[in-house]
C-alpha positions in Angstrom: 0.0 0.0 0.0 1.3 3.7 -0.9 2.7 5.2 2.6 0.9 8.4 1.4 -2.6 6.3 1.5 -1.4 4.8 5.2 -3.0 6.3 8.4 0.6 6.7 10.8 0.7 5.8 13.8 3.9 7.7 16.1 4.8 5.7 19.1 7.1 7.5 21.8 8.6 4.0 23.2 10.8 2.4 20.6 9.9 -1.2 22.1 6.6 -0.5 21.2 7.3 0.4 17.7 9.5 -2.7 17.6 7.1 -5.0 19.1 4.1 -3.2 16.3 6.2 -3.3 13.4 6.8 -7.4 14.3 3.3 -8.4 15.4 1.7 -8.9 12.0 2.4 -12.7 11.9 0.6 -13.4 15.0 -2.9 -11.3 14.0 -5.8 -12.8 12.1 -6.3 -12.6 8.3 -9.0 -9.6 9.0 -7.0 -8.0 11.6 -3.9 -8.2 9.2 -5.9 -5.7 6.4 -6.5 -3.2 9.2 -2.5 -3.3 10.1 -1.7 -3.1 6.5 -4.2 0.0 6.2 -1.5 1.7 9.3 1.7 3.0 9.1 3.9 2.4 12.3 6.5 5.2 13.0 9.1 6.0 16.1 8.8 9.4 17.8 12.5 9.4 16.2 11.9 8.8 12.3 8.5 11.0 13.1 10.7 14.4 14.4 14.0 13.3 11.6 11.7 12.9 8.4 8.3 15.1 9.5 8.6 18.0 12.2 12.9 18.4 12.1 12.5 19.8 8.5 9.3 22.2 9.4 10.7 24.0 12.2 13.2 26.8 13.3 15.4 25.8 16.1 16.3 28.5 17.9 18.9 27.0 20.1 20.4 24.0 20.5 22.0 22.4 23.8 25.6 22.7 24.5 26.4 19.2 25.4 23.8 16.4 25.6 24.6 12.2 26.8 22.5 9.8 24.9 21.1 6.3 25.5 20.0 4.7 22.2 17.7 1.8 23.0 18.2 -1.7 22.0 14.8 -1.5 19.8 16.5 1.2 17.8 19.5 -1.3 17.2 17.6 -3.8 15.8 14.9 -1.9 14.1 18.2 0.0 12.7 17.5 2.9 13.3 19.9 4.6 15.6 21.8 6.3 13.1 18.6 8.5 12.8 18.3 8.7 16.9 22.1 10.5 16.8 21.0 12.6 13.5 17.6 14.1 15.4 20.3 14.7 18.5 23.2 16.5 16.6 20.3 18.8 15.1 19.6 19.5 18.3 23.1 19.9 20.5 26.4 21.1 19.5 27.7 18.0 21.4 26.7 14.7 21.1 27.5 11.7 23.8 27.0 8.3 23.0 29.2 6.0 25.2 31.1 3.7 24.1 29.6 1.0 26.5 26.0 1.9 25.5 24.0 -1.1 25.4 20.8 -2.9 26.5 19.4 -1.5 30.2 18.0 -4.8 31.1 14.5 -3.6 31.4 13.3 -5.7 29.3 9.6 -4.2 29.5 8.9 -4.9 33.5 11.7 -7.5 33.8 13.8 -4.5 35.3 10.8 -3.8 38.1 10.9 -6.9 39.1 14.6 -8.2 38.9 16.5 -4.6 39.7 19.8 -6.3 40.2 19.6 -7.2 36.2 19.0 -3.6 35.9 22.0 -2.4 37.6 24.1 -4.5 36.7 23.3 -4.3 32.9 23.6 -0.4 33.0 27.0 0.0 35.0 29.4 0.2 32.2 27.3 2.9 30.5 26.7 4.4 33.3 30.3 4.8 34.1 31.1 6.4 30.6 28.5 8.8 31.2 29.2 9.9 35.2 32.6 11.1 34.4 31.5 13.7 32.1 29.2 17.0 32.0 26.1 17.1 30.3 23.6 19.8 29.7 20.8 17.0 29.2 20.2 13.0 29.2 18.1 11.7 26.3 16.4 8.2 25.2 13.5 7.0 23.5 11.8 4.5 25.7 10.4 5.3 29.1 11.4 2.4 31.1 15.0 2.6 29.4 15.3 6.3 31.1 14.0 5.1 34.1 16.5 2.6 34.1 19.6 4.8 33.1 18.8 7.7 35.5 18.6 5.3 38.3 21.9 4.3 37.7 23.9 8.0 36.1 21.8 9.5 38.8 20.6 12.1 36.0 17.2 12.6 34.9 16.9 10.8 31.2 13.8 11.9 29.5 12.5 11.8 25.8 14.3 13.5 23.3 10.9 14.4 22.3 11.5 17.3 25.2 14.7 17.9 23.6 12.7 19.2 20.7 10.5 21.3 22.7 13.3 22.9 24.2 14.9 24.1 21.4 12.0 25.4 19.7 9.6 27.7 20.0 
């Protein structure tokens, strides 16, 4: 079906997008039409390819520490992730121990010590430098890393609101 003819569908966790985009095998013949009748987007592809290139920003943040997501790994899309950030900051951290969180939906809630233990060698990239924000794509993932930077990860979403007006 032409994308143009698609209803879109902007999800703000990146584990969801992943999940939506896979699901189709599992759904019914009849739910299958309605999924082929949608078109599923990240909150990142959404701001790179649909608001990025209709607005002014008007600043951008000095220095910002990211935490791509595994579902932007394997959905391979974390090239666009940095490209929305660098639009966005002057500097752009990605550690070079960035990885899963361990989440894993709730299994982080449930199991914290996976948790920590899965985010300490990002975390230690990251608490050795200075940051002027801390930015991710999934909600439990920021949970996760500003539990163990001790800095409050939040959307980049808000990173976009911040910089324009």
């Amino acid at each position: 079906m032409d994308q143009r003819r698609q209803i879109p569908v902007v999800l703000d966790i990146t584990s969801c997008t992943h999940t939506l985009r896979d699901c189709r095998p599992a759904l019914t013949p009849e739910n299958k039409s309605r999924f082929d009748a949608m078109r599923i987007l990240d909150s990142i592809e959404y701001l790179l390819e649909e608001v990025l290139p209709r607005v002014d920003v008007k600043r951008r943040k000095p220095s910002i520490a990211l935490h791509p997501v595994c579902s932007l790994q394997k959905m391979g899309i974390e090239n666009k992730f940095t490209l929305v950030a660098k639009a966005l900051a002057e500097k752009v951290d990605i550690p070079v121990n960035a990885g899963c969180c361990g989440m894993a939906g709730d299994r982080g809630f449930l199991f914290p010590e996976l948790t920590a233990s899965a985010t300490r060698p990002e975390a230690n990239d990251i608490k050795g430098g200075c940051h002027d924000g801390y930015y991710s794509s999934a909600k439990t993932c920021e949970m996760a890393m500003s539990e163990a930077v001790g800095k409050n990860y939040e959307s980049i979403v808000y990173l976009l609101d911040e910089c324009v007006d």
